[in-house]
TORGUZA-466097 format. One record per residue (C-alpha): y, z, x. Coordinates in nm, 2 decimals. Each point is the difference from the previous one (the first is absolute). Last residue first. Example, Ala and Ser with C-alpha at 12.3 -4.5 7.8 and 13.67 -1.06 7.14 Angstrom:
// TORGUZA-466097
{py->-0.11, pz->0.71, px->1.37}
{py->-0.34, pz->0.07, px->-0.14}
//
This chain:
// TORGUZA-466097
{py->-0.73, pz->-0.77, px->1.09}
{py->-0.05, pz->0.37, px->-0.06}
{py->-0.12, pz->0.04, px->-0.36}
{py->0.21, pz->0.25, px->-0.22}
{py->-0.14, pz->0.31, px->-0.12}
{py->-0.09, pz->0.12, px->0.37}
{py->-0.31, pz->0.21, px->0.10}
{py->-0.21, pz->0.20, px->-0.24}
{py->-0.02, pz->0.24, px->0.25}
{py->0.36, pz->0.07, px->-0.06}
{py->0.17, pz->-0.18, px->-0.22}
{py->0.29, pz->-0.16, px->0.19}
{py->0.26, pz->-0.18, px->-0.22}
{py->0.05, pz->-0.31, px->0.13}
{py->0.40, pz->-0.05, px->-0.11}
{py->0.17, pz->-0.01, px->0.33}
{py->-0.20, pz->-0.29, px->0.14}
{py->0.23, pz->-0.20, px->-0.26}
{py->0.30, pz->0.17, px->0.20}
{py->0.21, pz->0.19, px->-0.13}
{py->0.41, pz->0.09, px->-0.01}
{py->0.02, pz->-0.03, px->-0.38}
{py->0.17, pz->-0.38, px->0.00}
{py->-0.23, pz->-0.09, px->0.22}
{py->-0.32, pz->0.11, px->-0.18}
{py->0.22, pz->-0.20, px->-0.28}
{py->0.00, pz->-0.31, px->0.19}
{py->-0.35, pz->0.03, px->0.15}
{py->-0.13, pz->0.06, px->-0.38}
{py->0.24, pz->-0.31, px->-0.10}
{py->-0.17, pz->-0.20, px->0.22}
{py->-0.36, pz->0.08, px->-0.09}
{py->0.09, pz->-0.08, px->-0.34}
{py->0.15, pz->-0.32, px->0.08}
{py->-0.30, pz->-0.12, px->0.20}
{py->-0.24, pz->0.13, px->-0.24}
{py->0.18, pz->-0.16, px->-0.28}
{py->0.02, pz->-0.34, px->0.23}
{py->-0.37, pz->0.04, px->0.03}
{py->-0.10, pz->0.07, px->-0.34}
{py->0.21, pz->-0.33, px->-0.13}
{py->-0.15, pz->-0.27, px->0.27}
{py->-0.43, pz->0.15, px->-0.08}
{py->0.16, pz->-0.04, px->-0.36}
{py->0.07, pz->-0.37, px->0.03}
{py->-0.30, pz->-0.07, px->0.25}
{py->-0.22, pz->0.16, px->-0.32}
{py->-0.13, pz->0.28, px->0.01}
{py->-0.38, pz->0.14, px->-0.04}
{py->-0.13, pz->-0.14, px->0.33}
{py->-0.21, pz->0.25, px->0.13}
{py->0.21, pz->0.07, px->0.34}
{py->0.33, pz->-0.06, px->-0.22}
{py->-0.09, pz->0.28, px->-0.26}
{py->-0.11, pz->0.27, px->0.33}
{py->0.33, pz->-0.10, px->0.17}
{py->0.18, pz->0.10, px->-0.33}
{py->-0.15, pz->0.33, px->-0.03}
{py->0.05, pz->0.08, px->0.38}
{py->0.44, pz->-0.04, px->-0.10}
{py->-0.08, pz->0.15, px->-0.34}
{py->-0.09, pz->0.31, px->0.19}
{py->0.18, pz->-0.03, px->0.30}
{py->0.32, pz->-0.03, px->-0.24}
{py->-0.12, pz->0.31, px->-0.21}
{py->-0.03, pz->0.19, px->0.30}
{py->0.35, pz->-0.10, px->0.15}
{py->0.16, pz->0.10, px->-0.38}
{py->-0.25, pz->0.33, px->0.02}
{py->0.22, pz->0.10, px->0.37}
{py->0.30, pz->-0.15, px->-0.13}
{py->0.04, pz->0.31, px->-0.24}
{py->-0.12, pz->0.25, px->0.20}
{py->0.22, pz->-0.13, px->0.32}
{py->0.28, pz->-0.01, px->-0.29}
{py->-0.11, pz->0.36, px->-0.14}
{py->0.00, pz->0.15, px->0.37}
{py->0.35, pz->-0.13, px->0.07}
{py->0.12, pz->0.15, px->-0.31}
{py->-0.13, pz->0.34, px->0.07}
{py->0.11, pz->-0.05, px->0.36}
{py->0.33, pz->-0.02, px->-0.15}
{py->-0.03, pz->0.29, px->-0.24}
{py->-0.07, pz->0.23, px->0.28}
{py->-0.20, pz->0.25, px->-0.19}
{py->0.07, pz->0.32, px->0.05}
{py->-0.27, pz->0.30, px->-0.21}
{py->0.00, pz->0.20, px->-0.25}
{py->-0.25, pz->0.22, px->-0.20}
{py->0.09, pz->0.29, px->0.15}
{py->0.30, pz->-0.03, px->0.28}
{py->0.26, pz->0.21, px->-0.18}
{py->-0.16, pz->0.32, px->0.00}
{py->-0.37, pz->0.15, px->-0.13}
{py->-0.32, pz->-0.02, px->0.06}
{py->-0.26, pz->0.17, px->-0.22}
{py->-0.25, pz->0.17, px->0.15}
{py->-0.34, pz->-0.05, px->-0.14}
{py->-0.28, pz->0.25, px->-0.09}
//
């Protein structure tokens, strides 16, 4: 047989609404930084085999460029760092590759 606990603490707990925010942006850029290695290593692959043309090779870099700005200019913004968001999985090792 349980006890049931009883007083103002049950079922509640602080949260610091700030860090709460700060941990959804860090979450947040964290899959947009994933997403951008991904298509980022994606691209490479379609260059090395020759499936775009010079035209598109131009376009994917400059929206790899841009995008890889804007994710140090929002990391910014948030007080991080792009090293920031490389989530640490245990023995799994890192999500993100370390360059």
């Amino acid at each position: 047989m349980t006890e049931a606990v009883t007083g103002p603490s049950v079922g509640r707990f602080d949260i610091d609404r700030d860090q709460m925010g700060r941990d959804l942006v860090s979450l947040v850029l964290t899959v947009v930084e994933l997403l951008r290695q991904l298509m980022e290593r994606q691209a490479i692959r379609r260059v090395d085999q020759g499936d775009l043309s010079d035209d598109q090779v131009e376009r994917i870099g400059e929206t790899l460029m841009c995008l890889e700005e804007r994710m140090t200019e929002l990391c910014e913004q948030h007080g991080l760092r792009l090293e920031d968001l490389n989530l640490d999985l245990g023995p799994l090792g890192s999500l993100l590759p370390r360059d």
